[in-house]
C-alpha positions in Angstrom: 0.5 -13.4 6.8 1.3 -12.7 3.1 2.4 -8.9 2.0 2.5 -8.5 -1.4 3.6 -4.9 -2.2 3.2 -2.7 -5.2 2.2 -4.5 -8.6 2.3 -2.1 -11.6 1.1 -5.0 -13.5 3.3 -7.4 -12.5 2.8 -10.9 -11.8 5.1 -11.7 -9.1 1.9 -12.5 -6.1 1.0 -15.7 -8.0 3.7 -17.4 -6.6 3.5 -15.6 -3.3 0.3 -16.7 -2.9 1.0 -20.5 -3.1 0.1 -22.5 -0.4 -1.3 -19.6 1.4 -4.4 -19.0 0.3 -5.8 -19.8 3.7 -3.7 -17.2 5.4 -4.6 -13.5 5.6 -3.0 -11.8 2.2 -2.5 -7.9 2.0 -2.0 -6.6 -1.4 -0.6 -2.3 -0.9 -2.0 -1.0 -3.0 -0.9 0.2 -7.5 -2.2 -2.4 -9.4 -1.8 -0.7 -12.4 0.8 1.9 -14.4 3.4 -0.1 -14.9 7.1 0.5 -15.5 7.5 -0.1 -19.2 11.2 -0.4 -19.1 10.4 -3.5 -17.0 9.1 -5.8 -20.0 10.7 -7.1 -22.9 10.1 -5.3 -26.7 6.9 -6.9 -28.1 5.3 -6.9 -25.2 1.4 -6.1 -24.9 2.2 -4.5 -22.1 -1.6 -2.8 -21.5 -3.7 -6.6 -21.8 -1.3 -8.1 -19.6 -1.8 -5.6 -16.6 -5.5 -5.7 -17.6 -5.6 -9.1 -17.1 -3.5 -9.7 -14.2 -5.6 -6.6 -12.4 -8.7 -8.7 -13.6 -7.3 -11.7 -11.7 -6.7 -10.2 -8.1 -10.1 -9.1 -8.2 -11.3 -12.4 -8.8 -8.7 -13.6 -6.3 -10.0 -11.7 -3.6 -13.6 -12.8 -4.8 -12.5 -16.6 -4.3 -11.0 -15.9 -1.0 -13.1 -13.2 0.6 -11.9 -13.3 3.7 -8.8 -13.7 3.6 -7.4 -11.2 0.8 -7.1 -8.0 1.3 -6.5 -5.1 -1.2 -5.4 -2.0 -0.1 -5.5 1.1 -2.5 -2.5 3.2 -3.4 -2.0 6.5 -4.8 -1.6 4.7 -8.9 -5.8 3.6 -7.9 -6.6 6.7 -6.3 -6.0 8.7 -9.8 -8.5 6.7 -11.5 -11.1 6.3 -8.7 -11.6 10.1 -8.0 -10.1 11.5 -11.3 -6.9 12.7 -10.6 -5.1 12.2 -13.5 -1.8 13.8 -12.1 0.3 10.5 -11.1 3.4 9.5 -13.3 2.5 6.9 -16.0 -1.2 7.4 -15.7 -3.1 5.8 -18.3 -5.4 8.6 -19.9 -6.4 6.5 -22.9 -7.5 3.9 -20.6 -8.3 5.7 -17.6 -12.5 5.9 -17.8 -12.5 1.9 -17.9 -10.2 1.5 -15.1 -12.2 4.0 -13.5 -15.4 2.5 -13.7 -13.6 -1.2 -12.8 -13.1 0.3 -9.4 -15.9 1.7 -8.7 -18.0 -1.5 -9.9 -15.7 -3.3 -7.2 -15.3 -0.7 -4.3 -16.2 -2.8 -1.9 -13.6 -5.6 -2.8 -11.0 -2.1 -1.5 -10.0 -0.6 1.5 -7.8 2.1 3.0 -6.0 0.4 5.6 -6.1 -3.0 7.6 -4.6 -3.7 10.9 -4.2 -7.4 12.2 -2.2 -8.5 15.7 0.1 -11.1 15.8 2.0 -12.7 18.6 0.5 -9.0 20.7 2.0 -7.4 18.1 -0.4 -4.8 16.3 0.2 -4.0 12.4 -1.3 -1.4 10.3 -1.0 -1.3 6.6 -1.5 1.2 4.6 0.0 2.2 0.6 2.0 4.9 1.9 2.2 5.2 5.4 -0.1 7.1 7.9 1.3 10.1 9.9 -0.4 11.5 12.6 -0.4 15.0 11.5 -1.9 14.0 8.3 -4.8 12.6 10.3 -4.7 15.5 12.5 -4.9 18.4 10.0 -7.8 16.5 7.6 -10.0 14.5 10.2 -9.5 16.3 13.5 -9.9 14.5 17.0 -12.0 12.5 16.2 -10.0 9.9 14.6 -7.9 8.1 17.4 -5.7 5.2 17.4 -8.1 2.9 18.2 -10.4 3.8 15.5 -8.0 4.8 12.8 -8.5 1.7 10.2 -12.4 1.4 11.1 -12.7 5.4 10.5 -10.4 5.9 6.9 -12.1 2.8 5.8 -15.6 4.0 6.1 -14.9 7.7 4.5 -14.0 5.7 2.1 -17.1 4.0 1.4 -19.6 6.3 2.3 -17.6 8.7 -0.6 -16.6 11.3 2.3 -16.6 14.9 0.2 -13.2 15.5 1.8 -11.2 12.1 1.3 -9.9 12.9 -2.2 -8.3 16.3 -1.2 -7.0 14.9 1.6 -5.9 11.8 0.1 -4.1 14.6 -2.7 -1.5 15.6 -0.4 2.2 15.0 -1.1 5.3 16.4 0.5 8.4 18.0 -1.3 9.7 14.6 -1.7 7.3 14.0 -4.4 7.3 17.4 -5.6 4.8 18.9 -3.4 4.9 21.8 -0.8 3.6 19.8 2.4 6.3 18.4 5.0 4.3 15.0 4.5 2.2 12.9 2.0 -0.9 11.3 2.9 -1.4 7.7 3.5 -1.2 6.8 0.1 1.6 9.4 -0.7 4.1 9.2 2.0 7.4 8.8 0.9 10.0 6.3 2.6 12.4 8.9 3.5 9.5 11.1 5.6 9.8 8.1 8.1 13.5 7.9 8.3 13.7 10.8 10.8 11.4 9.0 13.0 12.6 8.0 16.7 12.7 4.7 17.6 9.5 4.2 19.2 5.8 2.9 18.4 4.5 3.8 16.2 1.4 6.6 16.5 -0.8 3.8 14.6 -0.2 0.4 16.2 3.0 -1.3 16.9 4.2 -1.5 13.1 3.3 0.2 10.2 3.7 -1.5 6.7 3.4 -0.1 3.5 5.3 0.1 0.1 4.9 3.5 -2.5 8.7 3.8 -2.7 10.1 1.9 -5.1 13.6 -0.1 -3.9 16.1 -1.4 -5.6 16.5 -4.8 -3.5 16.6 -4.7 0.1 13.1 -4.1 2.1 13.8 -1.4 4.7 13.4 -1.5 8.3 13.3 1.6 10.4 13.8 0.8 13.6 11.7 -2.4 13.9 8.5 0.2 13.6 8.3 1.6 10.0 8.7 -1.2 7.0 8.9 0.2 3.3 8.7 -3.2 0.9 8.1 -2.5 -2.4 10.8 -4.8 -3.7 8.7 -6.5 -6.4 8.1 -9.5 -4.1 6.1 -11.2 -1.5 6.8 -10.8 1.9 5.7 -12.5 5.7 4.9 -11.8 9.1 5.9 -15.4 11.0 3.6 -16.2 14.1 6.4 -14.4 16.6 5.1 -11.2 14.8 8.5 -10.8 12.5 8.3 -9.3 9.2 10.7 -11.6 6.9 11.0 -12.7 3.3 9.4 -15.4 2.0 11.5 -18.0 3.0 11.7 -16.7 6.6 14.9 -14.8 6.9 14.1 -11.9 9.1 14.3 -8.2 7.6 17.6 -6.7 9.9 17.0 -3.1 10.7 18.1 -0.5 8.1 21.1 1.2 8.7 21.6 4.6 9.0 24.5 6.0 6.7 27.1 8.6 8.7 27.1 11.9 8.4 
């Protein structure tokens, strides 16, 4: 498997993508906003993310099955009018809109996939259980977790946006968690080294790093590194040329 974390216009899953176009690909989610400090003077910084956002679409139309594209919190601001993310794109933002919801089916919430016994859910942000809990109510279980967010989804459940809304002090919000496409990386730091309440391994990306993917406890995997990543066929999430991501160490007190 391919993970190819947050691309803010960037065109670093091209090369990812090489020579695996008949594996299973999962793209988390921001396709657009991007950082403009990241391109050089001159740029035409808007076309080129238009484009490259044009292209995964059509990637994932050449390769139905085997692309996935996940939706992050940068999407969801265009998709159900927002309009309160960093760098979003108000000039722009009825077209991008509209190029969503012309594609929703080509989108999803969340995917899960076993490897080697090994059960993964992806998400943008991260799914907690409490977020689940206090929006959807028992009747979302583990089994049925992808299957369920995934259908609100389509069927344009009235509640999905305000509960997709949520984001914790972290990111400047009141809750004690973000929703699965707001979650910050340091809400799952605290977690205990266990499984995870949603399969054996969650992946997702949101928080921005500056290098190094991070690995919390073999259970919880933040990778937005601006780069492709892998799961092997032993189930371990690596870089691209196979090196296996170490657990993240805890500084001391």
């Amino acid at each position: 498997m391919i993970i190819i974390p947050d691309i803010h216009g960037r065109a670093f899953w091209k090369e990812a993508v090489k020579g695996h176009t008949k594996d299973t690909i999962v793209f988390l989610g921001d396709y657009l906003d991007p950082y403009t400090d990241e391109w050089p003077l001159g740029s035409n910084i808007w076309e080129q993310t238009w484009d490259n956002f044009n292209e995964i679409i059509e990637f994932k139309k050449k390769h139905p099955k085997n692309v996935i594209l996940l939706l992050g919190n940068h999407d969801m601001h265009y998709l159900y009018r927002f309009g309160n993310g960093k760098r979003y794109d108000s000039f722009h933002a009825r077209m991008i809109g509209d190029k969503f919801a012309e594609n929703k089916n080509l989108f999803q919430l969340a995917y899960k996939k076993t490897v080697n016994g090994k059960q993964f859910v992806f998400s943008h942000a991260g799914i907690h259980k409490r977020w689940i809990s206090d929006w959807f109510g028992k009747v979302v279980t583990k089994r049925n977790v992808v299957d369920y967010l995934n259908n609100a989804y389509l069927v344009d459940s009235p509640d999905l946006p305000r509960a997709l809304d949520q984001y914790s002090a972290y990111r400047g919000g009141w809750e004690s968690y973000g929703s699965m496409v707001w979650a910050d990386m340091r809400e799952w730091n605290s977690e205990q080294p266990r499984k995870s309440d949603y399969g054996d391994v969650q992946i997702f990306g949101h928080t921005q790093l500056k290098d190094a993917a991070v690995n919390f406890h073999n259970t919880y995997y933040c990778l937005d590194a601006r780069r492709g990543f892998l799961i092997d066929k032993e189930g371990n999430v690596c870089e691209m040329d196979g090196t296996i991501i170490p657990e993240t160490v805890k500084p001391k007190k």
